[in-house]
N, C-alpha and C positions, 0 to 999 in steps of 0.2 A: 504494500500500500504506500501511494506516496503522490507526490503531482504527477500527472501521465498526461502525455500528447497522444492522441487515438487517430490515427490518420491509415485512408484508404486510397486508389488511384490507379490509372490506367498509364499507360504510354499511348505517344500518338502511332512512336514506328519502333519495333520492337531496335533498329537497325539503328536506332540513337543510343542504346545502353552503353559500347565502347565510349561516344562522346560525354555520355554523362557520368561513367566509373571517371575517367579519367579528372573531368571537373571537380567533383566529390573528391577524389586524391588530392587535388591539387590545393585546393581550399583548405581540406583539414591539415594539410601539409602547414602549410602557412599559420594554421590554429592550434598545431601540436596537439591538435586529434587522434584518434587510434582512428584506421581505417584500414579495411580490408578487401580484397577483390574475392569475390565468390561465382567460382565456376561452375556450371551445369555440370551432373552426374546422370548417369544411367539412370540410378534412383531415382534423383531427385532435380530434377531439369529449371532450375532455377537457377539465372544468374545475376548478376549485379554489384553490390557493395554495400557494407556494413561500415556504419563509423559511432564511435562513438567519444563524445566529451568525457574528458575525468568525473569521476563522481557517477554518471548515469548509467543506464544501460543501454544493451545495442539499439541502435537506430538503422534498420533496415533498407535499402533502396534496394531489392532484388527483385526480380521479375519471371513468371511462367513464358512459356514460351510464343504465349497470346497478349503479353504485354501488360495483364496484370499482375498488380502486384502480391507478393506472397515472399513470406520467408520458410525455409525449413518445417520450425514446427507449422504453420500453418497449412503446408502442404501435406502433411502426414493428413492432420485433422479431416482435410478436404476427401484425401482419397479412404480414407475409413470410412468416413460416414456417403461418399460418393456425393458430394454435392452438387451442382450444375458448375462448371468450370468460368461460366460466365457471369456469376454472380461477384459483389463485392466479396473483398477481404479485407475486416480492421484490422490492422496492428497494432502497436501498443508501446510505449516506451516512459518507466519513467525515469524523467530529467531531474527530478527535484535535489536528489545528494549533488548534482554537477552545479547548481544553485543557479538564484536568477540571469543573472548575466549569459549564462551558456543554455540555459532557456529559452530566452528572446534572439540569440545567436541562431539558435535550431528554426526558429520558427523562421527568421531573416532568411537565414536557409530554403526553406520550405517553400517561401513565398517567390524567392529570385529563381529556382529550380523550375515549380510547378508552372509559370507559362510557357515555359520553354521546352518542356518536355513530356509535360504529362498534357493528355486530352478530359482530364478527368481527374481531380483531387479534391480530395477533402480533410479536413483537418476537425478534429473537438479540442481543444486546448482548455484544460480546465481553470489555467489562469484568465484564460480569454484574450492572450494576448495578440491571437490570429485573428480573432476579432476587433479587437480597439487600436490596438496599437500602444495600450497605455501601458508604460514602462511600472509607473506607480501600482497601478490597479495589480499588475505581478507580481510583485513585491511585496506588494501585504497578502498576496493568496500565500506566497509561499512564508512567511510568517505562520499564517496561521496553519498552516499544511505540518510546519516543521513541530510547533504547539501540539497537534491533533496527533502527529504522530510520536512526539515526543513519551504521552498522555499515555498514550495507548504500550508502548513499551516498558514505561512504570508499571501498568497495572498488569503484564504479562509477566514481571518481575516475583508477582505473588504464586507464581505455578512456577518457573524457573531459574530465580533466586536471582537474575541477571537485570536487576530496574535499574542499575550504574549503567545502563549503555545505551546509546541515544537510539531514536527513532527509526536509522537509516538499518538497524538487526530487526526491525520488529518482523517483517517480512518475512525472515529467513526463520527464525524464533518460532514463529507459530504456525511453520510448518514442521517445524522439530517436534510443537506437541503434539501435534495431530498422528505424528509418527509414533508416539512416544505414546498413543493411546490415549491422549487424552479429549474428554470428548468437547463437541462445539458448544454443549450445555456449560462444561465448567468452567472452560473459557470465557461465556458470556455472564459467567457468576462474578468474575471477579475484576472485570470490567467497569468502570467508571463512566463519568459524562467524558467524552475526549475534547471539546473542545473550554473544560473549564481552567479555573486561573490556578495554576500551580501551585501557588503560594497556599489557597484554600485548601 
């Protein structure tokens, strides 16, 4: 759990990937981004590029071989349940540990990218930044993002003794108890209001 960009899209010509991996290379170069070239397999016929900001997780720009877009796990999901191949795919990433700045960086991203190569993108930005544009308005989402999940790592603290550690484990944490047996009842016992004043 954390602030997440949920974005979906097509290409216009599958025959732009090479020009848009290399873009994507070249930018994060220059951002000391992690960035990857992902090549189609037998498996899995997906290609494109991953990059990702310090702090976040992967940010996808890979593509089926129709030009939408899809990463790995996504494509597993698709061919299990056999979906129509030409339907949307959301992806998901969250940005929030890489913090605001590389945030609004992604979206700037997103937005210089998406006319130029995509026929078809969309974006949910939960700070709303792909929306407004307001630098302010993201910055106090993720304030409180950091609060809420701060909150919420305290209170998983009373199941696994770990509430010294900030919000960016909670994620990981409360898939250890679920592993660990414990069930989503207990969990929700020992759960708080997450977005109240710490001090209280």
């Amino acid at each position: 759990m954390g602030l997440t960009i949920f974005y979906s899209g097509s290409l216009r010509d599958v025959r732009q990937i090479p020009a848009l991996v290399d873009e994507v290379c070249d930018i994060c170069d220059d951002l000391h981004w992690r960035c990857e070239i992902v090549e189609p397999s037998e498996d899995i016929p997906i290609s494109g590029v991953l990059f990702c900001p310090p702090g976040s997780e992967e940010i996808w720009l890979t593509f089926l071989p129709n030009g939408r877009m899809a990463n790995p796990g996504s494509f597993f999901n698709i061919m299990g349940e056999k979906q129509n191949l030409s339907g949307s795919i959301v992806l998901d990433s969250i940005v929030q540990y890489a913090g605001p700045d590389a945030h609004m960086r992604v979206i700037e991203f997103f937005k210089y990218l998406s006319p130029k190569y995509f026929r078809q993108f969309k974006v949910v930005d939960e700070s709303e930044y792909w929306e407004s544009g307001n630098a302010e308005k993201c910055r106090d989402w993720f304030v409180m993002f950091e609060a809420y999940s701060n909150n919420m790592s305290e209170d998983l603290g009373k199941l696994d003794r770990r509430e010294y550690e900030g919000g960016e484990t909670y994620q990981d944490r409360l898939k250890e108890l679920f592993l660990q047996g414990i069930s989503f009842e207990e969990i929700m016992k020992v759960m708080g209001d997450p977005y109240r004043n710490r001090e209280s």
